[in-house]
NUPA-476206 format. One record per residue: residue number from 1; chain; x, z, y of N, C-alpha, C in turn. Coordinates in nm, 2 decimals, decimal comma. Example, Ala and Ser with C-alpha at 12.3 -4.5 7.8 and 13.67 -1.06 7.14 Angstrom:
<guvexs>
- i/ch/n.xx/n.zz/n.yy/ca.xx/ca.zz/ca.yy/c.xx/c.zz/c.yy
- 1/A/1,32/0,78/-0,57/1,23/0,78/-0,45/1,32/0,78/-0,33 .
- 2/A/1,28/0,71/-0,22/1,37/0,71/-0,11/1,29/0,79/0,00 .
</guvexs>
This chain:
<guvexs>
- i/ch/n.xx/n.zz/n.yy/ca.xx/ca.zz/ca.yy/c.xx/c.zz/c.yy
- 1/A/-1,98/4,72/3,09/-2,06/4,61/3,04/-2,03/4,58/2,90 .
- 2/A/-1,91/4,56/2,85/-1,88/4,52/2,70/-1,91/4,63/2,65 .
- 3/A/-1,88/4,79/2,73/-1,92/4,86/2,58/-2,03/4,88/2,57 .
- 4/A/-2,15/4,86/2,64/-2,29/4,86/2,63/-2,32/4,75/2,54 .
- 5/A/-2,27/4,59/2,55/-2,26/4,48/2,43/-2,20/4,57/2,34 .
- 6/A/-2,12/4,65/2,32/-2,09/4,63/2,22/-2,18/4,78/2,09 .
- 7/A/-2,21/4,85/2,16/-2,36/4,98/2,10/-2,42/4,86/2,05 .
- 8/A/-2,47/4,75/2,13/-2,58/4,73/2,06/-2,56/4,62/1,96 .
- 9/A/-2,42/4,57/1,99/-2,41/4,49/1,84/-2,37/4,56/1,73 .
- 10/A/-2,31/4,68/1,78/-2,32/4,78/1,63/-2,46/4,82/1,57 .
- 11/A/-2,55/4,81/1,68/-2,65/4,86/1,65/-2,74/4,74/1,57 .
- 12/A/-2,72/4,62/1,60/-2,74/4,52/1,52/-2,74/4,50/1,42 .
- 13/A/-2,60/4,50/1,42/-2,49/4,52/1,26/-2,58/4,57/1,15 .
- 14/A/-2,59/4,70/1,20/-2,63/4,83/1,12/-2,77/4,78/1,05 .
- 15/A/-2,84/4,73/1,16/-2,98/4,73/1,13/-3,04/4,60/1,04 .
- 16/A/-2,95/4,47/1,06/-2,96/4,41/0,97/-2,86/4,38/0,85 .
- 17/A/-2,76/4,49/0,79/-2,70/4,44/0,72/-2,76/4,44/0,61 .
- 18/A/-2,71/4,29/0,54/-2,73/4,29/0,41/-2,86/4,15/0,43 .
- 19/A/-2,91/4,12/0,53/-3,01/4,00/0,60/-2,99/3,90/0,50 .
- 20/A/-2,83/3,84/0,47/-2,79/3,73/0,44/-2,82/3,71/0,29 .
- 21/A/-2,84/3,82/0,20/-2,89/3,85/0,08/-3,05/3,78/0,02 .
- 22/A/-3,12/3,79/0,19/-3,27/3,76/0,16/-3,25/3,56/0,25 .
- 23/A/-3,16/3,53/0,24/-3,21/3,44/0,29/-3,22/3,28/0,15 .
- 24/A/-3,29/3,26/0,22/-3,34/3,10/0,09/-3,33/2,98/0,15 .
- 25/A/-3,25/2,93/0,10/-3,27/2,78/0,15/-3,34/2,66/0,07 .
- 26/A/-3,40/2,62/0,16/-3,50/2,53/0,10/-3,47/2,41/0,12 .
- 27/A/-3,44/2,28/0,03/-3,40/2,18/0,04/-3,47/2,05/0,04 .
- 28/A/-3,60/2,11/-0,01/-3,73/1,97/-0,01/-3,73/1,88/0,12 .
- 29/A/-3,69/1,94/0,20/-3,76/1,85/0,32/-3,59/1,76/0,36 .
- 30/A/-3,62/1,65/0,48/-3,56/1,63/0,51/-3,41/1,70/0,58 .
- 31/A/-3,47/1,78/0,62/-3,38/1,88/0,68/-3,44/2,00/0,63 .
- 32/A/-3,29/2,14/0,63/-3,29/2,19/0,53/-3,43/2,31/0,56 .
- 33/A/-3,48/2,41/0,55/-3,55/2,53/0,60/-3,49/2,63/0,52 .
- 34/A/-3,48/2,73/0,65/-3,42/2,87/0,63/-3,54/2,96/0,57 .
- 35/A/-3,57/3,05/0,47/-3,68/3,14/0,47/-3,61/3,25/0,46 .
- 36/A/-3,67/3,36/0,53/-3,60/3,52/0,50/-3,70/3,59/0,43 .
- 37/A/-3,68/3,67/0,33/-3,77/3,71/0,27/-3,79/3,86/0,33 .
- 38/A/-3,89/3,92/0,38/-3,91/3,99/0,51/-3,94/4,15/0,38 .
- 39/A/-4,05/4,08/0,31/-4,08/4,21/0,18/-3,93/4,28/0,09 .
- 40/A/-3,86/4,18/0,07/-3,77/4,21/-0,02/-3,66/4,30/0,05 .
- 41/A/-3,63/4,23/0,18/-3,57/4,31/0,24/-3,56/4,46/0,32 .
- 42/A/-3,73/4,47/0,32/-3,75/4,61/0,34/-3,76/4,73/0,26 .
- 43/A/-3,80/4,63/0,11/-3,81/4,73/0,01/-3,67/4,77/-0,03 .
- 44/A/-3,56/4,67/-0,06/-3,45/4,71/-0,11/-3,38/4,83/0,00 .
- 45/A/-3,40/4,80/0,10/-3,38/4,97/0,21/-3,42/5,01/0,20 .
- 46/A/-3,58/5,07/0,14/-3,67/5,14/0,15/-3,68/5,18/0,30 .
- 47/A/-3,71/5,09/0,34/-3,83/5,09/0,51/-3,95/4,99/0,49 .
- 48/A/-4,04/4,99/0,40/-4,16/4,95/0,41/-4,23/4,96/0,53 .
- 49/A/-4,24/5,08/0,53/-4,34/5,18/0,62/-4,27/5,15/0,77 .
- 50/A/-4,18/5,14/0,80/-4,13/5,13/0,90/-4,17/5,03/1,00 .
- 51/A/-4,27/5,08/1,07/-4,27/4,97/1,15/-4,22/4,90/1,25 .
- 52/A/-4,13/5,01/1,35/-4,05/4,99/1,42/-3,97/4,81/1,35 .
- 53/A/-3,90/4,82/1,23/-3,83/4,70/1,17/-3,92/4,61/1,12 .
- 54/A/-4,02/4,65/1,10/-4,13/4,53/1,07/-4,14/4,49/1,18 .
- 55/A/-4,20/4,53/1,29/-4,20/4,42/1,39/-4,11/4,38/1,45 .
- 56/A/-3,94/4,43/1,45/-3,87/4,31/1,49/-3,88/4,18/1,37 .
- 57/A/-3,89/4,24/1,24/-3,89/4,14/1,20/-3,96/4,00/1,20 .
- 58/A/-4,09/4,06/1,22/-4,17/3,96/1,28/-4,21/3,90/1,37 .
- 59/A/-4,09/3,94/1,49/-4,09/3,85/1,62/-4,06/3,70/1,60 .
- 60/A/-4,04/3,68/1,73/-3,96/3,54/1,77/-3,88/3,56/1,78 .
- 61/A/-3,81/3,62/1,79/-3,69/3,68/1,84/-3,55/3,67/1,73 .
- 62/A/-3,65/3,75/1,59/-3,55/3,77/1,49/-3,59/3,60/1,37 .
- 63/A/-3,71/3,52/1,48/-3,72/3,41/1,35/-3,58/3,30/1,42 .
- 64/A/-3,56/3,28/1,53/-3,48/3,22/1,61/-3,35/3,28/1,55 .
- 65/A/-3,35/3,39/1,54/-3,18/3,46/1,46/-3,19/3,37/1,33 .
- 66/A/-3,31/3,39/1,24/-3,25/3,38/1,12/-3,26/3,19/1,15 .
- 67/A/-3,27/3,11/1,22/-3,25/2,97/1,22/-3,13/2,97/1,28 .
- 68/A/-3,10/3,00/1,36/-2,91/3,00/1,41/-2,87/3,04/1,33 .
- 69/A/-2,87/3,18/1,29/-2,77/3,22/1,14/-2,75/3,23/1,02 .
- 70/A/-2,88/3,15/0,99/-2,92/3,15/0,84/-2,84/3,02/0,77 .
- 71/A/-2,82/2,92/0,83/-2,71/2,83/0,77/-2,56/2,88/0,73 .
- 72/A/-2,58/2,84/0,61/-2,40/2,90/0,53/-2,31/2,84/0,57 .
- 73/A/-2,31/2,71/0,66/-2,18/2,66/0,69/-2,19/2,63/0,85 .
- 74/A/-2,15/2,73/0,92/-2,11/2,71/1,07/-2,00/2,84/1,13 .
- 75/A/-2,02/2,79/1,27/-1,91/2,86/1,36/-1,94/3,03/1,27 .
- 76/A/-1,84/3,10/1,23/-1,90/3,28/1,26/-1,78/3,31/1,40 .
- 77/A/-1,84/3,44/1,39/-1,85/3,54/1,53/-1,83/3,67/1,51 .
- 78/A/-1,79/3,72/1,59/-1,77/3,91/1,53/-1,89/3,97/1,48 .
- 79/A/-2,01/3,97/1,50/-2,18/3,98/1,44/-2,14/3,94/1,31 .
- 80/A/-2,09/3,83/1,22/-2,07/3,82/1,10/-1,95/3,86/1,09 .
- 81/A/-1,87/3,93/1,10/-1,73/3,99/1,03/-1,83/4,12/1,02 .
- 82/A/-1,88/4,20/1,12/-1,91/4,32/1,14/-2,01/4,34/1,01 .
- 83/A/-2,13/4,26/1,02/-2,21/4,25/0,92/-2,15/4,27/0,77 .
- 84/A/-2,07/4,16/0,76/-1,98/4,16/0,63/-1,91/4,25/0,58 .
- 85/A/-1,77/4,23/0,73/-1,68/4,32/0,65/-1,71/4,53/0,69 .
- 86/A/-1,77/4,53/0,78/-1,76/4,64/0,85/-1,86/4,79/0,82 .
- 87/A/-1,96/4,72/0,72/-2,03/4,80/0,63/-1,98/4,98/0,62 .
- 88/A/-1,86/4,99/0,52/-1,78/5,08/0,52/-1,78/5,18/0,63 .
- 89/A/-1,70/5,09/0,73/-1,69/5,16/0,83/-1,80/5,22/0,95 .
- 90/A/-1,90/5,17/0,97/-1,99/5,20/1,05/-2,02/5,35/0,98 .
- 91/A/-2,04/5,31/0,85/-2,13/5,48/0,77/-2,06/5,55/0,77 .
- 92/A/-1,93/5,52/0,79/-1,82/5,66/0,82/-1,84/5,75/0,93 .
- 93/A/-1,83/5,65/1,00/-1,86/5,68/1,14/-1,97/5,72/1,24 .
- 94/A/-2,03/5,74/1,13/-2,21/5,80/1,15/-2,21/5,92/1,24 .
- 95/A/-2,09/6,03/1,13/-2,11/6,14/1,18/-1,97/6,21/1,29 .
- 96/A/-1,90/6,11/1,33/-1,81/6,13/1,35/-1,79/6,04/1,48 .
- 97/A/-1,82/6,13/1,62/-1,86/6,05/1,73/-1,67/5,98/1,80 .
- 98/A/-1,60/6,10/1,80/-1,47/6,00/1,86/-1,42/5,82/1,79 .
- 99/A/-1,46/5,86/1,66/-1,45/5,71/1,53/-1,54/5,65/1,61 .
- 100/A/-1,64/5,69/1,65/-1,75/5,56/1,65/-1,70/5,53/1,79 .
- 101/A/-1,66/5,63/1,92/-1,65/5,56/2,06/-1,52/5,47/2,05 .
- 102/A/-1,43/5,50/1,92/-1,31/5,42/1,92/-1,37/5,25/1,85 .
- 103/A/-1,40/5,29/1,79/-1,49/5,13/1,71/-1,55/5,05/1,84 .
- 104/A/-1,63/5,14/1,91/-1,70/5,05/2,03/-1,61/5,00/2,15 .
- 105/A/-1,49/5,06/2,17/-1,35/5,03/2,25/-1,31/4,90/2,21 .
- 106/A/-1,32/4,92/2,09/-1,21/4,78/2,02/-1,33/4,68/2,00 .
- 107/A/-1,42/4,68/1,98/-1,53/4,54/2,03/-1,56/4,50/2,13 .
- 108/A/-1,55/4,63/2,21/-1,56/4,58/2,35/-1,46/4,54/2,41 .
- 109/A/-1,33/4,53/2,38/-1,23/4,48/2,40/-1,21/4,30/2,35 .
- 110/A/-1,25/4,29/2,21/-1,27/4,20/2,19/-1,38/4,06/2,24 .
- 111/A/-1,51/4,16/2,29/-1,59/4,06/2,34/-1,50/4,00/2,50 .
- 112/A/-1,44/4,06/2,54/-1,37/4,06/2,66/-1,27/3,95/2,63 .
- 113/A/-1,18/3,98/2,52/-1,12/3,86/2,49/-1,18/3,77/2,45 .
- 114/A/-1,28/3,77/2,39/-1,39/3,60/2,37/-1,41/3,54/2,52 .
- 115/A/-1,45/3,64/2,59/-1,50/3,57/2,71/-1,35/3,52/2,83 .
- 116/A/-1,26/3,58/2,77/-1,15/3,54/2,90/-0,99/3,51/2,79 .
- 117/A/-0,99/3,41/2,73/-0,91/3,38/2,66/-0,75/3,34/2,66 .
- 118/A/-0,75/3,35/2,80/-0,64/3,32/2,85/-0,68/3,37/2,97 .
- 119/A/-0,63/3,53/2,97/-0,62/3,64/3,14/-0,48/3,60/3,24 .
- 120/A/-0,38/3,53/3,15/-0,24/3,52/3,23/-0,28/3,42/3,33 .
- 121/A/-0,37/3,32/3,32/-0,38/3,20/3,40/-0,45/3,28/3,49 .
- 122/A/-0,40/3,29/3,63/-0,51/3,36/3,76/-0,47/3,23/3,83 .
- 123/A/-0,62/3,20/3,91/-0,69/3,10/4,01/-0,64/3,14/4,14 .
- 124/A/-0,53/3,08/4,24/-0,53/3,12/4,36/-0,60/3,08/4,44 .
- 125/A/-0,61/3,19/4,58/-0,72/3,12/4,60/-0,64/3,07/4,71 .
- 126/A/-0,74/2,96/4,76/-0,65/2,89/4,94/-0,67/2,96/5,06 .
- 127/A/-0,57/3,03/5,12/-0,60/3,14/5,22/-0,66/3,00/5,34 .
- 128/A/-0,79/3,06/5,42/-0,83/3,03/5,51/-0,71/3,05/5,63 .
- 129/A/-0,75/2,87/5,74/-0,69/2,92/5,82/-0,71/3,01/5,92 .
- 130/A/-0,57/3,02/5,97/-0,57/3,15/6,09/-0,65/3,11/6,21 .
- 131/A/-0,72/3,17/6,33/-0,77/3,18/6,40/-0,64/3,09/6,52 .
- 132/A/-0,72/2,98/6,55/-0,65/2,87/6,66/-0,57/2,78/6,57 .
- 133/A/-0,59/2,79/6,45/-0,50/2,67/6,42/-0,51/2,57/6,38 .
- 134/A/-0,62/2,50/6,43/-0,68/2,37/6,50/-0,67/2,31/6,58 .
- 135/A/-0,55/2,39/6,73/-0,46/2,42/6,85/-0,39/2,39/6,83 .
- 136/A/-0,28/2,40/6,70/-0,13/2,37/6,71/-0,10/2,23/6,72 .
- 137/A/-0,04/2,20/6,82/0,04/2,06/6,83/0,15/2,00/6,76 .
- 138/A/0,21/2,09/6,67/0,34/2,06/6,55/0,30/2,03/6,45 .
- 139/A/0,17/1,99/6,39/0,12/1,96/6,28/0,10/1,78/6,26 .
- 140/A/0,16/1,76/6,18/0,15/1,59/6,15/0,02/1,56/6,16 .
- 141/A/-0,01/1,45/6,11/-0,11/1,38/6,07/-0,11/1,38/5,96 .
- 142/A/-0,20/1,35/5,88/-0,20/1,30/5,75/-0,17/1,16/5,72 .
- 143/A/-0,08/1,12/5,62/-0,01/1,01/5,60/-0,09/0,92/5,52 .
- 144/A/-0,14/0,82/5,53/-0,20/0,71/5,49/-0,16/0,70/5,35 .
- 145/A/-0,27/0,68/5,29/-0,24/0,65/5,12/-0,24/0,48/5,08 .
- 146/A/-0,16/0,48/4,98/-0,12/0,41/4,96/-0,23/0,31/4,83 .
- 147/A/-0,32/0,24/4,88/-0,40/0,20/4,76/-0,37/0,18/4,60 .
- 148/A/-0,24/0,07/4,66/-0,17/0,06/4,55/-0,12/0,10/4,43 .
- 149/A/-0,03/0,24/4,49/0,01/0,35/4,42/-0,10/0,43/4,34 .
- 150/A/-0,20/0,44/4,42/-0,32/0,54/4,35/-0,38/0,46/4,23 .
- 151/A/-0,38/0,29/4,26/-0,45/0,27/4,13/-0,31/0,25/4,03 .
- 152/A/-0,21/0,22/4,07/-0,12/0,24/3,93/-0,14/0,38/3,88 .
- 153/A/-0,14/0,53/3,95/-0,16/0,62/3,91/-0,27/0,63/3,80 .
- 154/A/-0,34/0,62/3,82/-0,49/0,58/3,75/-0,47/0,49/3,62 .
- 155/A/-0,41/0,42/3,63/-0,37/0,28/3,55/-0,29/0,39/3,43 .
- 156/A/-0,19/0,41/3,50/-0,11/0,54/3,39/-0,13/0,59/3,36 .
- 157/A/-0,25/0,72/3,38/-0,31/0,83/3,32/-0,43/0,75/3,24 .
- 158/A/-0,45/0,69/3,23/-0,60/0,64/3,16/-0,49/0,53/3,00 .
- 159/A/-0,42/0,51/3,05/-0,28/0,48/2,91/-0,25/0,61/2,87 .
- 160/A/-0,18/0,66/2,91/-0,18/0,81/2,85/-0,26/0,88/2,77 .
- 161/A/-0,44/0,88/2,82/-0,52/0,93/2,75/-0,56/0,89/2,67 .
- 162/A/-0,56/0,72/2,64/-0,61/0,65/2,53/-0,50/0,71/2,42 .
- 163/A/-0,40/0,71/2,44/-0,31/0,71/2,34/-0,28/0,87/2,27 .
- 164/A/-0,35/0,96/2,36/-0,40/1,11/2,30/-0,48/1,12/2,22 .
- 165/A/-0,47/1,24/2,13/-0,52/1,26/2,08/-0,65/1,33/2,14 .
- 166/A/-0,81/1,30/2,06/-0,90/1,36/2,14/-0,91/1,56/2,10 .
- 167/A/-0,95/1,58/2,24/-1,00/1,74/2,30/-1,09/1,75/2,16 .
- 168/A/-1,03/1,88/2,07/-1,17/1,94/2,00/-1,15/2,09/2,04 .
- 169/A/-1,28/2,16/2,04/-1,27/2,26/2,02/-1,23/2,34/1,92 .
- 170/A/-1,17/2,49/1,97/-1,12/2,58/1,88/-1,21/2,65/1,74 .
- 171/A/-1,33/2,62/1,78/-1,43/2,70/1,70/-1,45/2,63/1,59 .
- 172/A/-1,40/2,65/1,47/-1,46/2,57/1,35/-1,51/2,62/1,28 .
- 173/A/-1,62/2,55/1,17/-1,71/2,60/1,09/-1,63/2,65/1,00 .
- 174/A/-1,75/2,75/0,90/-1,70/2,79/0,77/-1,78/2,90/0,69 .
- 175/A/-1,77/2,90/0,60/-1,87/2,90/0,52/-1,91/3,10/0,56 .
- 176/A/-2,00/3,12/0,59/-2,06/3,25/0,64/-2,01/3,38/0,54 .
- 177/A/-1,94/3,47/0,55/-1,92/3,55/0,48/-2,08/3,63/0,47 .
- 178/A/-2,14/3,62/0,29/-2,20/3,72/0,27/-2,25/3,84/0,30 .
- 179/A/-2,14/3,94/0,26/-2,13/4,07/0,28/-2,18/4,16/0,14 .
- 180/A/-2,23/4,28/0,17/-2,29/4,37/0,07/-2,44/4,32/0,04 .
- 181/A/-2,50/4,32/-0,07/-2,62/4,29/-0,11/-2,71/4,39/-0,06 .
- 182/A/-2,82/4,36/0,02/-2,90/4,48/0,11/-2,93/4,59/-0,03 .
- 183/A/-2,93/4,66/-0,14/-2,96/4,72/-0,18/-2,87/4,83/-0,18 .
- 184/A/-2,74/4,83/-0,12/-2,63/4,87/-0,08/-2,70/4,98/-0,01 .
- 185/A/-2,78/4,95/0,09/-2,84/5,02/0,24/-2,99/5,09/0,22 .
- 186/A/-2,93/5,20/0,23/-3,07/5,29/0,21/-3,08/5,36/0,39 .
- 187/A/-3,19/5,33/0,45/-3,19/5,44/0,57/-3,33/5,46/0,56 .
- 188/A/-3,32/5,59/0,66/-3,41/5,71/0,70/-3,50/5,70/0,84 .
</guvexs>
């Protein structure tokens, strides 16, 4: 499953690098607007003609992309390292299939670590009881709780938390790496 994610984010990569070059921000309005410039960016590839990329480009699909990623200051993600820094290496690896199944190992490795960030922590599970052991007569009762205790419990963890510092997440913004200027990218 990751290395199938991960063909196709190379295959992403590939297809829009250099995107970040065409994009304009427009500031007139109250809130900002993203424009992608759809001509510029095909001509500096020379894929005019191509329609295959014309019409992604003129989906929903890729106008939704360029509003999530068209802003310069947020979370990035391997899609922008790859885009940016990874240029180089993809065209290397064009013609050179063991380089490229190694590249898709190590993203797919990586998306795996995004999704499971901590593998050491395993969930036990509670083994079901055995068959009659609803029967045994050596089993206590359960011992009466004690009101009291539970709300001092309560009492002390809710002091504790006040006095913590608050839960942020690990993901912080920052400013989107560029990359190569699409005129870099000539395809066939």
């Amino acid at each position: 499953d990751k290395e199938v994610r991960a063909i196709f984010l190379r295959l992403f990569a590939q297809l829009f690098q250099g995107y970040r070059s065409c994009l304009q921000l427009i500031r007139i309005h109250a809130e900002p607007v993203i424009h992608f410039h759809k001509a510029a960016f095909l001509g500096q590839r020379g894929l005019i003609e191509n329609d295959f990329l014309t019409k992604v480009l003129n989906g929903m699909a890729f106008a939704g992309f360029v509003s999530e990623r068209g802003p310069p200051f947020r979370v990035c993600d391997l899609f922008d390292e790859l885009v940016a820094f990874e240029v180089e290496r993809i065209k290397a690896e064009e013609g050179n299939p063991p380089k490229m199944i190694k590249h898709v190992r190590e993203l797919a490795e990586q998306l795996f670590k995004n999704e499971n960030p901590n593998p050491h922590i395993a969930f036990q599970k509670v083994p079901r009881p055995t068959e009659g052991s609803h029967l045994r007569v050596h089993i206590l009762p359960f011992p009466r709780i004690n009101e009291c205790r539970v709300q001092e419990l309560i009492q002390e963890g809710l002091a504790r938390s006040q006095g913590a510092p608050a839960a942020t997440r690990g993901d912080k913004k920052c400013v989107v790496p560029a990359g190569p200027p699409v005129g870099m990218f000539t395809c066939s």
